[in-house]
PyMOL Python script that loads the backbone (N, CA, C, O; Angstrom):
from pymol import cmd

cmd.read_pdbstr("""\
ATOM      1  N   UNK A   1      22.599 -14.561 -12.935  1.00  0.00           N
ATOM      2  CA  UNK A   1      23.236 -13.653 -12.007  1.00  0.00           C
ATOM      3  C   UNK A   1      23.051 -14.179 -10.584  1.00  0.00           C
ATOM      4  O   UNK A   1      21.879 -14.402 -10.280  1.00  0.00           O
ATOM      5  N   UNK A   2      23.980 -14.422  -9.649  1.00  0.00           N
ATOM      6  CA  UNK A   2      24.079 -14.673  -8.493  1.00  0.00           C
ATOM      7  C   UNK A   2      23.994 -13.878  -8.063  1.00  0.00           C
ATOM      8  O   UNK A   2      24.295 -12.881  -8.718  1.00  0.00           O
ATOM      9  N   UNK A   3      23.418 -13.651  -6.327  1.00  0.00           N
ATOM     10  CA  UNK A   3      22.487 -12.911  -5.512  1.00  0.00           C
ATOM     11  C   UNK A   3      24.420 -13.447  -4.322  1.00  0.00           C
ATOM     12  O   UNK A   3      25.002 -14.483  -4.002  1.00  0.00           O
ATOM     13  N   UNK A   4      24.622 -11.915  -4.127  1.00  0.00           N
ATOM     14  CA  UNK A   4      25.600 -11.997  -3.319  1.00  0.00           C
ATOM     15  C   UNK A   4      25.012 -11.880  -1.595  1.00  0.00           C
ATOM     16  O   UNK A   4      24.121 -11.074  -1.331  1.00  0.00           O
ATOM     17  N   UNK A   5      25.596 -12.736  -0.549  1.00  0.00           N
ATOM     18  CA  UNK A   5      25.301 -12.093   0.788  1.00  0.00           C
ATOM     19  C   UNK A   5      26.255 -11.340   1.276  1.00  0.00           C
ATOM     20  O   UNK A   5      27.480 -11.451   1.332  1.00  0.00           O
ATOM     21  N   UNK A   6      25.092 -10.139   1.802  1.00  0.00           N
ATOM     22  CA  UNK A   6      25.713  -8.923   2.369  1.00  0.00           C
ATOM     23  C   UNK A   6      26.343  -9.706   4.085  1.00  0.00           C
ATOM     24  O   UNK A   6      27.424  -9.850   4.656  1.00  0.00           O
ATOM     25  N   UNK A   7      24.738 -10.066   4.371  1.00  0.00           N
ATOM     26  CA  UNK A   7      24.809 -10.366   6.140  1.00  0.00           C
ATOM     27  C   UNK A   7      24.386 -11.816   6.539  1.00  0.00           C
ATOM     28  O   UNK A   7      23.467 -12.526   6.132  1.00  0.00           O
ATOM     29  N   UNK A   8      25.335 -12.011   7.444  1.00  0.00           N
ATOM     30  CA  UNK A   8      25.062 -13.550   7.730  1.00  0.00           C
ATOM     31  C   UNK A   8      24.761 -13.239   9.280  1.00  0.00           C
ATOM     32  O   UNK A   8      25.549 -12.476   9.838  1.00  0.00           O
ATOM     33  N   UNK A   9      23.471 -13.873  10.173  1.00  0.00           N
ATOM     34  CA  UNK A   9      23.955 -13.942  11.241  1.00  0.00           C
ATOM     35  C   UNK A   9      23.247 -14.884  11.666  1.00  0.00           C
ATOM     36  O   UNK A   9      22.175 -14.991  11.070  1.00  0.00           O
ATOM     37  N   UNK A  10      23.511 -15.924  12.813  1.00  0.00           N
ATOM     38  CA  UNK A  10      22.152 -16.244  13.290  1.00  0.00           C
ATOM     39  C   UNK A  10      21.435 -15.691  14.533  1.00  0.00           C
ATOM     40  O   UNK A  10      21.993 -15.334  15.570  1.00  0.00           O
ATOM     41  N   UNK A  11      20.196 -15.675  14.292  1.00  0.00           N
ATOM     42  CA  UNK A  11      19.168 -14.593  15.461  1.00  0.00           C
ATOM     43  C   UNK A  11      18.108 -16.298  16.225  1.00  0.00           C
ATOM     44  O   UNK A  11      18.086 -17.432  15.748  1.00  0.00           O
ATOM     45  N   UNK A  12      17.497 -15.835  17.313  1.00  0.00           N
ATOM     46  CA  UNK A  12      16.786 -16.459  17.736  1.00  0.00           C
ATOM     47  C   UNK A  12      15.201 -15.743  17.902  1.00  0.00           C
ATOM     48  O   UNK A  12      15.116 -14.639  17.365  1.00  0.00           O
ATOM     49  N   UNK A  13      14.094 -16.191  18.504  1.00  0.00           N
ATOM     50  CA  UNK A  13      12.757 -15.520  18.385  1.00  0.00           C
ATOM     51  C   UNK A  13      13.054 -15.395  20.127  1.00  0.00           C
ATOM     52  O   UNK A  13      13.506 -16.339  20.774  1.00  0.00           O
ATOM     53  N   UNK A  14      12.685 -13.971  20.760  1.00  0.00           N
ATOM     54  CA  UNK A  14      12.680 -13.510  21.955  1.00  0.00           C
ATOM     55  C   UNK A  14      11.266 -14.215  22.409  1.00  0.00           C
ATOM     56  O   UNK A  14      10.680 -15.075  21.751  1.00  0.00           O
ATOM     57  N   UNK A  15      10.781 -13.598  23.845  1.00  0.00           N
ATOM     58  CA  UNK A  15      10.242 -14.524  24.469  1.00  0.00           C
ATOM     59  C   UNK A  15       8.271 -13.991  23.911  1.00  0.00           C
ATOM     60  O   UNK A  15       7.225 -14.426  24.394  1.00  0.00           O
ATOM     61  N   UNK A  16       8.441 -13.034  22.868  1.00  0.00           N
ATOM     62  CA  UNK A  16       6.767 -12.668  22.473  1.00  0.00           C
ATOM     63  C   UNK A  16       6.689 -13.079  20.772  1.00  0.00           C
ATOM     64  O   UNK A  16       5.765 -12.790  20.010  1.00  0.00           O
ATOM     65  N   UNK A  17       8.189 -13.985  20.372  1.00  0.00           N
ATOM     66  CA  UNK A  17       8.139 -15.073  19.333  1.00  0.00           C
ATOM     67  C   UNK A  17       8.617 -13.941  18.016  1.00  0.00           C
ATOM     68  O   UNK A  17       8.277 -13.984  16.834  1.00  0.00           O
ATOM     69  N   UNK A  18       9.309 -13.182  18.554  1.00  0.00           N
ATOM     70  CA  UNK A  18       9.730 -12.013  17.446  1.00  0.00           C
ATOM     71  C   UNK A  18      10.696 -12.124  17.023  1.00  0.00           C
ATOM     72  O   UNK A  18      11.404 -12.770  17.794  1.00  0.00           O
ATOM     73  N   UNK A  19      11.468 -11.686  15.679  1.00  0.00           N
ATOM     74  CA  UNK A  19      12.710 -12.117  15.266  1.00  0.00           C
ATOM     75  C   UNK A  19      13.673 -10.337  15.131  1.00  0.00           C
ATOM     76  O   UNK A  19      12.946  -9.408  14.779  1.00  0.00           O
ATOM     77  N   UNK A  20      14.663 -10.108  15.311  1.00  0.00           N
ATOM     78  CA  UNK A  20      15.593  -9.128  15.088  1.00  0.00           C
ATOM     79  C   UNK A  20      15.752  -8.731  14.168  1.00  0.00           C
ATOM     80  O   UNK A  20      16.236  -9.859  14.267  1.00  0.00           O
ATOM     81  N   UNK A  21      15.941  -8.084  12.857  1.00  0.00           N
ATOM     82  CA  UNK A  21      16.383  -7.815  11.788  1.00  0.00           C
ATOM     83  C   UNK A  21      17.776  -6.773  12.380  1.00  0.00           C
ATOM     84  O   UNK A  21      17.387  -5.654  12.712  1.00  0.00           O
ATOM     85  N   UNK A  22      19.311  -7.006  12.545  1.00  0.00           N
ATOM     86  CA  UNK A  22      20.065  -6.209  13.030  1.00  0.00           C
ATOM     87  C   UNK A  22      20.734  -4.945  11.332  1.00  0.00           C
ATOM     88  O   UNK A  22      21.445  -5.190  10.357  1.00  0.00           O
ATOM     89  N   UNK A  23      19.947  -3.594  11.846  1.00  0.00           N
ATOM     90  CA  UNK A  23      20.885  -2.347  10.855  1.00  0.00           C
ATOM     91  C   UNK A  23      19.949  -2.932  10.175  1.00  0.00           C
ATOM     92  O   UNK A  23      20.414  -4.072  10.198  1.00  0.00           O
ATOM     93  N   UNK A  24      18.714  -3.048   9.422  1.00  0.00           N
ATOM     94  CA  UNK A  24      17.826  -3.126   8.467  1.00  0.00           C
ATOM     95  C   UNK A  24      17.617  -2.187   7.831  1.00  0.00           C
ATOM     96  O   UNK A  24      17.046  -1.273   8.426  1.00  0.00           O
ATOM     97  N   UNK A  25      17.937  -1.993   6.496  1.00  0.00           N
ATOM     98  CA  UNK A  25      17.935  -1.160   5.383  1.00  0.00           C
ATOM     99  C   UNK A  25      16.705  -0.977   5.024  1.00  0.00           C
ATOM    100  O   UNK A  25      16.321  -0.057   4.303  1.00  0.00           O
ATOM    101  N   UNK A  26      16.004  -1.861   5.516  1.00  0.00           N
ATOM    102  CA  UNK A  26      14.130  -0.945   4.869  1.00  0.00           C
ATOM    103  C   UNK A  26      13.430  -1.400   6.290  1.00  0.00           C
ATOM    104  O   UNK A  26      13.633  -2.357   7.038  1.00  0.00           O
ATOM    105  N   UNK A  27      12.468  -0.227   6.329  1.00  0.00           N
ATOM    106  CA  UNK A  27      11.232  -0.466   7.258  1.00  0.00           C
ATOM    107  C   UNK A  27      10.045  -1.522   7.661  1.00  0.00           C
ATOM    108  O   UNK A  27       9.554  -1.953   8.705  1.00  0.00           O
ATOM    109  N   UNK A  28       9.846  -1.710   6.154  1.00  0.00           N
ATOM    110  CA  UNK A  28       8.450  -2.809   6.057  1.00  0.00           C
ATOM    111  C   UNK A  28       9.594  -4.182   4.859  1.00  0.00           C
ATOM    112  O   UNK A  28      10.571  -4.056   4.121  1.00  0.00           O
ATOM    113  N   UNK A  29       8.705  -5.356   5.298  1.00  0.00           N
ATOM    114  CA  UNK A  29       8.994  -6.218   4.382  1.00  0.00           C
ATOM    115  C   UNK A  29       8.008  -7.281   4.446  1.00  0.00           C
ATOM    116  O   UNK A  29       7.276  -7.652   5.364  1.00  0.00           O
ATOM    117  N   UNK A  30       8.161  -7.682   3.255  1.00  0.00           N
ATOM    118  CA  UNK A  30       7.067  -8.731   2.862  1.00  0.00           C
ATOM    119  C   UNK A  30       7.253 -10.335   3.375  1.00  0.00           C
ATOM    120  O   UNK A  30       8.033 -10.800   2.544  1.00  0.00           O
ATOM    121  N   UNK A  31       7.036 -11.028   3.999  1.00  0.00           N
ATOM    122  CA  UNK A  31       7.467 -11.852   4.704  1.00  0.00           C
ATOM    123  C   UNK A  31       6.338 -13.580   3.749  1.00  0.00           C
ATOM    124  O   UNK A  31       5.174 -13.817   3.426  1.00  0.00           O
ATOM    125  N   UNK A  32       7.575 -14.224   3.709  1.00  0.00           N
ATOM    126  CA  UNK A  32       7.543 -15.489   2.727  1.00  0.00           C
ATOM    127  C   UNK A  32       7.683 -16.229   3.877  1.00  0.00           C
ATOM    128  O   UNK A  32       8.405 -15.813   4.784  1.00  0.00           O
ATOM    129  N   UNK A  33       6.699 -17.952   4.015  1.00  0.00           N
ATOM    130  CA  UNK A  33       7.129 -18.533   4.646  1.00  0.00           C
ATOM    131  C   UNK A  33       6.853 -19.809   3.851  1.00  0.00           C
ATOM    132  O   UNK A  33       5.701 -20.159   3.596  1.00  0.00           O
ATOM    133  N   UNK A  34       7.867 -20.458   3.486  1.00  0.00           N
ATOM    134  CA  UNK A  34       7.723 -21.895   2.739  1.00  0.00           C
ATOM    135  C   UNK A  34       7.477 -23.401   3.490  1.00  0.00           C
ATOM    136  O   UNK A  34       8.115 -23.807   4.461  1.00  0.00           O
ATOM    137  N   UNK A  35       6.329 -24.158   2.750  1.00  0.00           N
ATOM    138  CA  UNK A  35       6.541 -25.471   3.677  1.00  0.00           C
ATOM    139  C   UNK A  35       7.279 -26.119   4.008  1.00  0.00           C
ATOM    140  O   UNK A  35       6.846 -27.045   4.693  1.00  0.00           O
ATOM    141  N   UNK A  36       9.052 -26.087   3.735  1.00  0.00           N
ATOM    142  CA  UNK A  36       9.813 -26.615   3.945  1.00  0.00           C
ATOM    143  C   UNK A  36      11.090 -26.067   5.368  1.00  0.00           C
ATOM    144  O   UNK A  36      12.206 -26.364   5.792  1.00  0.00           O
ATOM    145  N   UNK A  37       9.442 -24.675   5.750  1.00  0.00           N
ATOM    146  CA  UNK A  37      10.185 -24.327   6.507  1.00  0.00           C
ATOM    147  C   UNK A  37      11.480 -22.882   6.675  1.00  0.00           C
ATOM    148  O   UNK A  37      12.015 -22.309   7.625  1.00  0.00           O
ATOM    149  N   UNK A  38      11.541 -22.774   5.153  1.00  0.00           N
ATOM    150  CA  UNK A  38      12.614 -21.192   4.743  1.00  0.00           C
ATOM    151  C   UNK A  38      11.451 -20.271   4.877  1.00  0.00           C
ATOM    152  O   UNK A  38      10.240 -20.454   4.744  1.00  0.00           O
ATOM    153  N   UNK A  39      12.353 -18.959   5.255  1.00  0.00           N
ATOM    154  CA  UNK A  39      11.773 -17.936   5.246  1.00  0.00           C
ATOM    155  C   UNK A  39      11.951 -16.779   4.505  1.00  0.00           C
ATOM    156  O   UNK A  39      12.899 -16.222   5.059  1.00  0.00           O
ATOM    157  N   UNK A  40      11.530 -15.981   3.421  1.00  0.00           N
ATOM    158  CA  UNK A  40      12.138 -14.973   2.921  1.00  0.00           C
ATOM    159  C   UNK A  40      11.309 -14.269   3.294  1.00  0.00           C
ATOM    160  O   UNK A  40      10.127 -14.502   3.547  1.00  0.00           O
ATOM    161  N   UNK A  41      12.207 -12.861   3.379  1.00  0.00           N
ATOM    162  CA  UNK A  41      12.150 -11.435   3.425  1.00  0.00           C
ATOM    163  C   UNK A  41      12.171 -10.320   2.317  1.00  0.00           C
ATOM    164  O   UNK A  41      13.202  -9.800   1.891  1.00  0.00           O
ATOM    165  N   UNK A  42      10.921 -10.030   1.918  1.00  0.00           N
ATOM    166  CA  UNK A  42      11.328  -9.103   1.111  1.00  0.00           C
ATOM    167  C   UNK A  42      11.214  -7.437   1.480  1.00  0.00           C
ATOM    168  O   UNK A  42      10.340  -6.857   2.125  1.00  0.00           O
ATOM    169  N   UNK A  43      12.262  -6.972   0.916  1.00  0.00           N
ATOM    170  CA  UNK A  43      11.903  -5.291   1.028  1.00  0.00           C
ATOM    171  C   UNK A  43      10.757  -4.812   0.691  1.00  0.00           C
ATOM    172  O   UNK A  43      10.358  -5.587  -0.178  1.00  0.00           O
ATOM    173  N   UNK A  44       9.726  -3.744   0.897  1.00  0.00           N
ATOM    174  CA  UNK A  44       8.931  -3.031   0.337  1.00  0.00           C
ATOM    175  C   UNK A  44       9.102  -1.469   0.939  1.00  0.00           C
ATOM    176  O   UNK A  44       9.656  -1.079   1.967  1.00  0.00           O
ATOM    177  N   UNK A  45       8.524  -0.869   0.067  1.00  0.00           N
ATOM    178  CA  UNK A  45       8.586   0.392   0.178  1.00  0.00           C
ATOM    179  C   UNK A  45       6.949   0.990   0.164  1.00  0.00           C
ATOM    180  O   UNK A  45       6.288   0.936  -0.872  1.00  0.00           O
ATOM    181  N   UNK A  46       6.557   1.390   1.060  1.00  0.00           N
ATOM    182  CA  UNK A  46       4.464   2.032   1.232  1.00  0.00           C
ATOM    183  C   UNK A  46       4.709   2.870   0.427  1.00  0.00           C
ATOM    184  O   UNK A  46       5.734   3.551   0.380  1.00  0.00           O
ATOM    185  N   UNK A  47       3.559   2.917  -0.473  1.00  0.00           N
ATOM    186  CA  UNK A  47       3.181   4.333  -0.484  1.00  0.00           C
ATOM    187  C   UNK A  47       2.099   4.875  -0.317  1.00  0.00           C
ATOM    188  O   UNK A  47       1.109   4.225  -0.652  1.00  0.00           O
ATOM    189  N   UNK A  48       1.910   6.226   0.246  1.00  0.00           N
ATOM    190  CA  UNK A  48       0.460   6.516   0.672  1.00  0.00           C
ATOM    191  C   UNK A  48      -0.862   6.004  -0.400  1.00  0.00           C
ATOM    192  O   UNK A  48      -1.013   5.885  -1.616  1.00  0.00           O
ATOM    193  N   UNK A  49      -1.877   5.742   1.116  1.00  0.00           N
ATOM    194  CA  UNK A  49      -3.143   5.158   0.096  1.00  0.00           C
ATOM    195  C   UNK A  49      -3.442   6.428  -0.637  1.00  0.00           C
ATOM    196  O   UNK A  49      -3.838   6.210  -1.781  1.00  0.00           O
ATOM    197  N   UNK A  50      -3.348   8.007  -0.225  1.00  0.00           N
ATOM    198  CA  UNK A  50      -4.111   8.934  -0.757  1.00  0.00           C
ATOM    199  C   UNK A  50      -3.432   9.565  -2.220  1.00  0.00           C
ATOM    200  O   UNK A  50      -4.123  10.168  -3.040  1.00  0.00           O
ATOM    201  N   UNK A  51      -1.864   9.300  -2.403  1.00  0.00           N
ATOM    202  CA  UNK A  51      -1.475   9.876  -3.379  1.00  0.00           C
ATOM    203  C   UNK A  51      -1.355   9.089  -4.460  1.00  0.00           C
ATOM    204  O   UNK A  51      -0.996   7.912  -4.495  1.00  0.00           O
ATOM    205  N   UNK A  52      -1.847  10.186  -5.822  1.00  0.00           N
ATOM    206  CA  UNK A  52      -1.930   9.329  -6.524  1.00  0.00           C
ATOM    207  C   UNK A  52      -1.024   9.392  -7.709  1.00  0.00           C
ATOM    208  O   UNK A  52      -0.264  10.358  -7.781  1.00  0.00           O
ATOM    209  N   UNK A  53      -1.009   8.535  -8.596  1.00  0.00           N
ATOM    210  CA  UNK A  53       0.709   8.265  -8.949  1.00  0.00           C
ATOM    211  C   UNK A  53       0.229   9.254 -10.501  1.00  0.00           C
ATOM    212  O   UNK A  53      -0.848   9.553 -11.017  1.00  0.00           O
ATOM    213  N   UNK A  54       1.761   9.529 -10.847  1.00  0.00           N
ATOM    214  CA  UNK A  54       1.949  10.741 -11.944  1.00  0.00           C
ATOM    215  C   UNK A  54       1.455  10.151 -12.894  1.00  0.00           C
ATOM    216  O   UNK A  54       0.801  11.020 -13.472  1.00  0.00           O
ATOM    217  N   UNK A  55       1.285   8.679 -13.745  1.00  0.00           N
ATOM    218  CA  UNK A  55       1.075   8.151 -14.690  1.00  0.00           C
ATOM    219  C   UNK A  55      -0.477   8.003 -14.725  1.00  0.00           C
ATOM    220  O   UNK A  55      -1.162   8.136 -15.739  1.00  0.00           O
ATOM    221  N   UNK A  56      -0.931   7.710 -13.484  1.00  0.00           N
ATOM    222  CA  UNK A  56      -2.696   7.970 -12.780  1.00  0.00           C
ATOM    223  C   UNK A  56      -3.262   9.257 -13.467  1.00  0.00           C
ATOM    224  O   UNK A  56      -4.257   9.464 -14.161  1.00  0.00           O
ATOM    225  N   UNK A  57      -2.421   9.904 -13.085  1.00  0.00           N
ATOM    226  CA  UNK A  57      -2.546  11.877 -13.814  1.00  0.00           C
ATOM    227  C   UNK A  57      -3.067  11.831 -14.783  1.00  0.00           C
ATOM    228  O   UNK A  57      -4.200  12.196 -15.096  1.00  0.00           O
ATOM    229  N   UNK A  58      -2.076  11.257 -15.495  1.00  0.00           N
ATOM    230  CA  UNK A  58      -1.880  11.431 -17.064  1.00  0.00           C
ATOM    231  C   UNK A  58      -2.866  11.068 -17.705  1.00  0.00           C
ATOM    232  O   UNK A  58      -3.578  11.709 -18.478  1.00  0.00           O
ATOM    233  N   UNK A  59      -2.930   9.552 -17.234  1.00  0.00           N
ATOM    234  CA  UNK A  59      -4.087   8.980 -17.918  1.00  0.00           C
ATOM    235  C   UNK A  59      -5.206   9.761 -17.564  1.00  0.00           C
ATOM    236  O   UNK A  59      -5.842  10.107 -18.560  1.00  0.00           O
ATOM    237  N   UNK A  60      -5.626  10.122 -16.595  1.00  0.00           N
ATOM    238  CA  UNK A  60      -6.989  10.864 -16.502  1.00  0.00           C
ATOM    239  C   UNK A  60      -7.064  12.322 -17.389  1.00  0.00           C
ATOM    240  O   UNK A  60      -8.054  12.610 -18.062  1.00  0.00           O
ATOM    241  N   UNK A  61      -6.065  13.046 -17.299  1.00  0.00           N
ATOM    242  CA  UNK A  61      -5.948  13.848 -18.279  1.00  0.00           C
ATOM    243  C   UNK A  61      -6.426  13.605 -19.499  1.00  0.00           C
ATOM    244  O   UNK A  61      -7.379  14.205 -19.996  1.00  0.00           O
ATOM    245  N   UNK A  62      -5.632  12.502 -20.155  1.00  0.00           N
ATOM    246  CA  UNK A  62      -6.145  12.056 -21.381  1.00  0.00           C
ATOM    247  C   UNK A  62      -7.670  11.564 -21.893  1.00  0.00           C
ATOM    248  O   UNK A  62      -8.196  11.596 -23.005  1.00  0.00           O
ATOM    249  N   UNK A  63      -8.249  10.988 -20.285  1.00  0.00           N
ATOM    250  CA  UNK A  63      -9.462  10.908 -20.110  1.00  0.00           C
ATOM    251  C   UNK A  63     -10.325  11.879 -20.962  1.00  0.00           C
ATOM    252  O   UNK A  63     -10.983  11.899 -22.003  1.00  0.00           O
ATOM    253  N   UNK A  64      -9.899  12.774 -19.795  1.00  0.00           N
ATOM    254  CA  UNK A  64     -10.879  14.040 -19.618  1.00  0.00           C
ATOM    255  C   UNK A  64     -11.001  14.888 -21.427  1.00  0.00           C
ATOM    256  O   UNK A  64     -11.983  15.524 -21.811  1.00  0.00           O
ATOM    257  N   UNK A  65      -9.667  14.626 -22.285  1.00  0.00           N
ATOM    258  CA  UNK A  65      -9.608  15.999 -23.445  1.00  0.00           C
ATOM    259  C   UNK A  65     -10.158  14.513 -24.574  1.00  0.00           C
ATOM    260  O   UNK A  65     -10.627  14.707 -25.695  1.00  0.00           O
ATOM    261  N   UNK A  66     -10.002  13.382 -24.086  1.00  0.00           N
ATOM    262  CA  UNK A  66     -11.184  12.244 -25.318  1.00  0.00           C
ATOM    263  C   UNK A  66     -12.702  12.752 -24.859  1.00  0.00           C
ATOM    264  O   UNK A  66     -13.438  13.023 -25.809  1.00  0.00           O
ATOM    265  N   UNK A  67     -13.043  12.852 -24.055  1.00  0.00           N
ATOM    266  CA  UNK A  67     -14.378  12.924 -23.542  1.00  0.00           C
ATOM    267  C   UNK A  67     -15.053  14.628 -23.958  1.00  0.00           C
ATOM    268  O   UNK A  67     -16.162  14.973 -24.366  1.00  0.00           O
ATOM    269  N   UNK A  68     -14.074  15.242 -23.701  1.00  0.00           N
ATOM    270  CA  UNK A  68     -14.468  16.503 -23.922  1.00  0.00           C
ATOM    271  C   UNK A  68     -14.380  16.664 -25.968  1.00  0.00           C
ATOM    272  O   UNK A  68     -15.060  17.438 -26.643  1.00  0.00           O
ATOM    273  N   UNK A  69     -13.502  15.825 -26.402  1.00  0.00           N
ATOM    274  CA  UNK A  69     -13.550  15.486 -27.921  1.00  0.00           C
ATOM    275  C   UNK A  69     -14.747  14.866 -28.593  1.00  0.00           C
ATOM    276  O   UNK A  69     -15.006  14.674 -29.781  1.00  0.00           O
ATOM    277  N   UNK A  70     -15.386  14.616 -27.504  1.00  0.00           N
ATOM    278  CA  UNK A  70     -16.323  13.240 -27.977  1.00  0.00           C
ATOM    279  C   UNK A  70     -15.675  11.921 -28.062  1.00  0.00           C
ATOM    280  O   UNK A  70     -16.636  11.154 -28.022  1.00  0.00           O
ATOM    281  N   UNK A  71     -14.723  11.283 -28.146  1.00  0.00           N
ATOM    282  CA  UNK A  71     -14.300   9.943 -27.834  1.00  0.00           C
ATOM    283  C   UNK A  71     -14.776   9.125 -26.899  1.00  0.00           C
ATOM    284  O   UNK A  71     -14.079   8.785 -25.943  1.00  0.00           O
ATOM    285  N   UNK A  72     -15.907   8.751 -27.054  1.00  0.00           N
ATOM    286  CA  UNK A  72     -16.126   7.454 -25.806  1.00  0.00           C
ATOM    287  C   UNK A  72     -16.463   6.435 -25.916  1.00  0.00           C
ATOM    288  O   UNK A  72     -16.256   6.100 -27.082  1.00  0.00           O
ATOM    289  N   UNK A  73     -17.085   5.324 -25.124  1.00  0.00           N
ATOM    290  CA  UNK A  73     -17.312   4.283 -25.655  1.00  0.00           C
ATOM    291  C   UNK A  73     -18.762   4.097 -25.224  1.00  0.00           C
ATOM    292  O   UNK A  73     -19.266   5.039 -24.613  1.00  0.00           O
ATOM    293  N   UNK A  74     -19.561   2.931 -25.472  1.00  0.00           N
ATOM    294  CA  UNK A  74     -20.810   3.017 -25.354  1.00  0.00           C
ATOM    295  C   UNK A  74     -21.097   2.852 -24.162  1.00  0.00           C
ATOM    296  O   UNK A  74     -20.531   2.114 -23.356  1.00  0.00           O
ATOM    297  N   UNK A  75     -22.513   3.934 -23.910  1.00  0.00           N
ATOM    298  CA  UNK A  75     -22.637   3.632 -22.004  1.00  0.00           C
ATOM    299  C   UNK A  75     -22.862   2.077 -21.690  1.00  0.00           C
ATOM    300  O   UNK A  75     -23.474   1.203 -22.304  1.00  0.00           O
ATOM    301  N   UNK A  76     -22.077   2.070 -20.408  1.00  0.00           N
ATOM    302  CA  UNK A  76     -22.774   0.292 -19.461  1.00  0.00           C
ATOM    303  C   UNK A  76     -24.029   0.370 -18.833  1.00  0.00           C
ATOM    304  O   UNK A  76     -24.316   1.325 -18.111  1.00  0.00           O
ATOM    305  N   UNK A  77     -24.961  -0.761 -19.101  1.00  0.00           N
ATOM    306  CA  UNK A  77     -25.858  -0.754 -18.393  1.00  0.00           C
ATOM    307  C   UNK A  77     -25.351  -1.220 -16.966  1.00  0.00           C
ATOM    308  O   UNK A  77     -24.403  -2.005 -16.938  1.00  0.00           O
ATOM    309  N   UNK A  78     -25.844  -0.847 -15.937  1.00  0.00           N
ATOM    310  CA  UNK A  78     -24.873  -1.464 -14.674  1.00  0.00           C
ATOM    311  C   UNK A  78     -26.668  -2.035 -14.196  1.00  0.00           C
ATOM    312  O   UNK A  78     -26.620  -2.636 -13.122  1.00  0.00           O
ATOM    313  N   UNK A  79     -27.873  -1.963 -14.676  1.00  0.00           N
ATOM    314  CA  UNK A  79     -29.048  -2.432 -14.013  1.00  0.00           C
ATOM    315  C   UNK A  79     -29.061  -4.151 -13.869  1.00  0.00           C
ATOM    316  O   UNK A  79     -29.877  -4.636 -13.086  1.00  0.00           O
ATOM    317  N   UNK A  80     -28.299  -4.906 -14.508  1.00  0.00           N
ATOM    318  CA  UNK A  80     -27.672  -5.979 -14.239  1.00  0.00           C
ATOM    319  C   UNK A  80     -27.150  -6.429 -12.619  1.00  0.00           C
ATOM    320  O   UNK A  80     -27.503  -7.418 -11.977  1.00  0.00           O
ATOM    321  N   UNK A  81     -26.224  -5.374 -12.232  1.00  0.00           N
ATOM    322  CA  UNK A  81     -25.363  -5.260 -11.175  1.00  0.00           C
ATOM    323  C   UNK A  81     -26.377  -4.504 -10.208  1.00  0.00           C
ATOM    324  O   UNK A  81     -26.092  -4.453  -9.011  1.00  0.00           O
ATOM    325  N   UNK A  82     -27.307  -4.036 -10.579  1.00  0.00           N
ATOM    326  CA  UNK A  82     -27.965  -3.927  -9.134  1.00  0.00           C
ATOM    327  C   UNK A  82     -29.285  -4.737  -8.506  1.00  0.00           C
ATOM    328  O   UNK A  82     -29.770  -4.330  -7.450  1.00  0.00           O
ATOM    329  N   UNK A  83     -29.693  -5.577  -9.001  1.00  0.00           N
ATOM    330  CA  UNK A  83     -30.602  -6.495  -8.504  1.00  0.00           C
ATOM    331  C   UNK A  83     -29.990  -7.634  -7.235  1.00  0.00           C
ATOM    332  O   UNK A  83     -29.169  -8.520  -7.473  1.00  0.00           O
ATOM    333  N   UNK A  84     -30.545  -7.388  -6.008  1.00  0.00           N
ATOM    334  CA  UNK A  84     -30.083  -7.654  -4.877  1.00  0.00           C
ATOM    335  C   UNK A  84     -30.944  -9.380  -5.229  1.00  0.00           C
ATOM    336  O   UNK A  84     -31.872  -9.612  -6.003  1.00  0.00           O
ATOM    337  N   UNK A  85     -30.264 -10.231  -4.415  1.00  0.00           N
ATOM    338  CA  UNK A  85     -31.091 -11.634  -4.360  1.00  0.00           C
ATOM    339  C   UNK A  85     -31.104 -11.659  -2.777  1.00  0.00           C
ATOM    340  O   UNK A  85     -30.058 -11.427  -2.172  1.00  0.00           O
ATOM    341  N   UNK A  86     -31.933 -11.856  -2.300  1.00  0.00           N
ATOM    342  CA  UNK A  86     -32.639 -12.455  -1.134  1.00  0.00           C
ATOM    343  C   UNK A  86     -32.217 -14.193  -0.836  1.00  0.00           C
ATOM    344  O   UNK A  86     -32.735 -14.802   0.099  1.00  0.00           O
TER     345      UNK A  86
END
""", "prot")
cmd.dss("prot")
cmd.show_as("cartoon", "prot")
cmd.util.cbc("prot")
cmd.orient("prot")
C-alpha cells in the first residue's frame, strides 16, 4: 500500500532554529532524525500519566476475584533485591 501526500511545502528553520508545521492535524509528534539526514514526523496522541486504561481495570479486577478465590502464585522472596553494595 502506498502512503499518499496530502502536503507538500518547503519551510525553512526561523532565527531560534525552529521549523513550522503549517494547519497541523495533531499537537505532539514524535520526531525521527536519520543519518542521512531525512526527517520524519510522527503523530502521537498523550495520554494522561494518571488515567488508567479500561483493559488495566479489567485485569485488576480479575486480579482481585483469583486472589480472593485463592488462585495465586508462590510468594517472591524480594530479600535478594534488597541488599545494598557499598
Amino acid at each position: 500500500m502506498q502512503i499518499k501526500v496530502t502536503k507538500k511545502y518547503t519551510t525553512k528553520l526561523d532565527s531560534k532554529k525552529r521549523m513550522t508545521i503549517r494547519n497541523p492535524d495533531y499537537e505532539y509528534y514524535q520526531v525521527n532524525i536519520f543519518d542521512d539526514g531525512k526527517i520524519l514526523l510522527e503523530p502521537k496522541i498523550l495520554v494522561d500519566a494518571h488515567e488508567v486504561s479500561l483493559n488495566t481495570l479489567k485485569m485488576m479486577d480479575k486480579a482481585v476475584k483469583n486472589l480472593k478465590k485463592g488462585v495465586v502464585s508462590k510468594p517472591i522472596d524480594f530479600k535478594k533485591y534488597l541488599s545494598v553494595k557499598d
